[in-house]
C-alpha positions in Angstrom: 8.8 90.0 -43.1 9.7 89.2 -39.7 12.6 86.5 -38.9 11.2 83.9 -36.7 14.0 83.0 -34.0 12.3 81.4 -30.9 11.2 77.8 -31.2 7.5 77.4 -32.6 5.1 75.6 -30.5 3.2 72.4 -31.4 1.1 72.5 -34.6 -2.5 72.7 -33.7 -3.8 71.8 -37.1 -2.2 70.2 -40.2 -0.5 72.0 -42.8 -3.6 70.6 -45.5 -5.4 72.9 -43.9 -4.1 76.2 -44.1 -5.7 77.4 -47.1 -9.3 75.6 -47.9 -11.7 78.4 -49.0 -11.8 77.8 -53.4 -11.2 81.5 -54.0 -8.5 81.9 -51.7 -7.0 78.3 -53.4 -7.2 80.3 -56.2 -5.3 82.9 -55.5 -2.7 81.0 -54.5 -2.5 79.3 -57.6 -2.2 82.0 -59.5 0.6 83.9 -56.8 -1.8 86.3 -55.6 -1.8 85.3 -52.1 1.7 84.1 -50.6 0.2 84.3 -46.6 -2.2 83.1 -44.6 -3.3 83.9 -40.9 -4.7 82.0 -38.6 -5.5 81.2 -34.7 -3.4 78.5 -35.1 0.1 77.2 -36.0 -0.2 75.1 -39.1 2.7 74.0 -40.5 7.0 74.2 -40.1 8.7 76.1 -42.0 10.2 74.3 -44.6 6.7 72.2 -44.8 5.5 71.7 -47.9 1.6 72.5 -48.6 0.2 70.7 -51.6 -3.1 72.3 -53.9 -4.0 71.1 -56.9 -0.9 69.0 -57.7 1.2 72.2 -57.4 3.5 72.3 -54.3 4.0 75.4 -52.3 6.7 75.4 -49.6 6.2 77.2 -46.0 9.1 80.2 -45.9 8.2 81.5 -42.8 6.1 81.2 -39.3 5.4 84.0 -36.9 2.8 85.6 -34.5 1.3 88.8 -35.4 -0.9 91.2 -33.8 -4.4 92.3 -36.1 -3.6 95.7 -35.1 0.5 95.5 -36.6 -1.4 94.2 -40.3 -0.5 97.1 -42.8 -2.0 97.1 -46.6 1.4 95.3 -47.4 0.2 92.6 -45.3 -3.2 92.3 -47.3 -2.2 92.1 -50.4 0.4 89.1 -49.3 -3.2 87.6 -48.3 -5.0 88.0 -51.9 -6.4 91.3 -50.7 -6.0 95.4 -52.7 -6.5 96.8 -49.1 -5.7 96.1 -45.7 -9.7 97.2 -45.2 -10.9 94.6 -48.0 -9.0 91.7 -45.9 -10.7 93.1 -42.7 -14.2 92.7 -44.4 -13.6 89.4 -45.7 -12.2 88.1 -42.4 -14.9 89.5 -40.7 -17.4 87.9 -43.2 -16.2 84.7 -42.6 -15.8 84.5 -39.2 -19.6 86.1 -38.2 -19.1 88.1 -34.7 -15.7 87.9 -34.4 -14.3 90.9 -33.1 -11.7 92.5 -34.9 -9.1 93.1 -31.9 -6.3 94.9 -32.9 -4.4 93.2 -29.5 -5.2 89.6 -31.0 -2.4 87.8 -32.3 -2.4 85.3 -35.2 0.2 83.2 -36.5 1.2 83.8 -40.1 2.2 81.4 -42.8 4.6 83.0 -45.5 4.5 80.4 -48.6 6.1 80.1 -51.4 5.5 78.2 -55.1 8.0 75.1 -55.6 9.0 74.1 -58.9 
């Protein structure tokens, strides 16, 4: 985990965003996934992200390159395999280009109560 120590830029989506997709809900839900990626920042730390009546607070904000993601990092996201998460990025997002210079922001979460 990486300590975030500058000051984050404006959010450029809502923190009720951040995790939409029903499996990946899921997995949350049941503490398999405790990060998300995304082009955007979309929430503080400290935030709290509500699904399914079950709160989950937001530990942690940072940029990350794709290319930096280790197998660690995948199965934070839900994933057995840093190459599973690729696929399933990939098949999501049809024709991006998995850049290993591209930064995302990631979202560290964590179960509240």
């Amino acid at each position: 985990m990486q300590e975030n120590s500058m000051p984050l830029p404006p959010k450029t989506c809502s923190v009720d965003r951040l995790v939409t997709l029903p499996e990946d809900v899921e997995k949350v839900l049941k503490g398999i996934k405790t990060a998300t990626r995304r082009n955007g920042r979309y929430a503080d730390i400290g935030e709290t992200m509500e699904l399914k009546n079950k709160k989950f607070r937001i530990d942690n904000v940072y940029k990350q390159k794709l290319g930096e993601l280790t197998d660690d990092d995948a199965n934070r996201e839900g994933y057995d395999s840093l190459a599973a998460y690729k696929e399933a990025i990939l098949s999501i997002h049809p024709g991006m280009p998995w850049l290993p210079e591209m930064e995302v922001w990631v979202h560290e979460f964590s179960a509240q109560g």
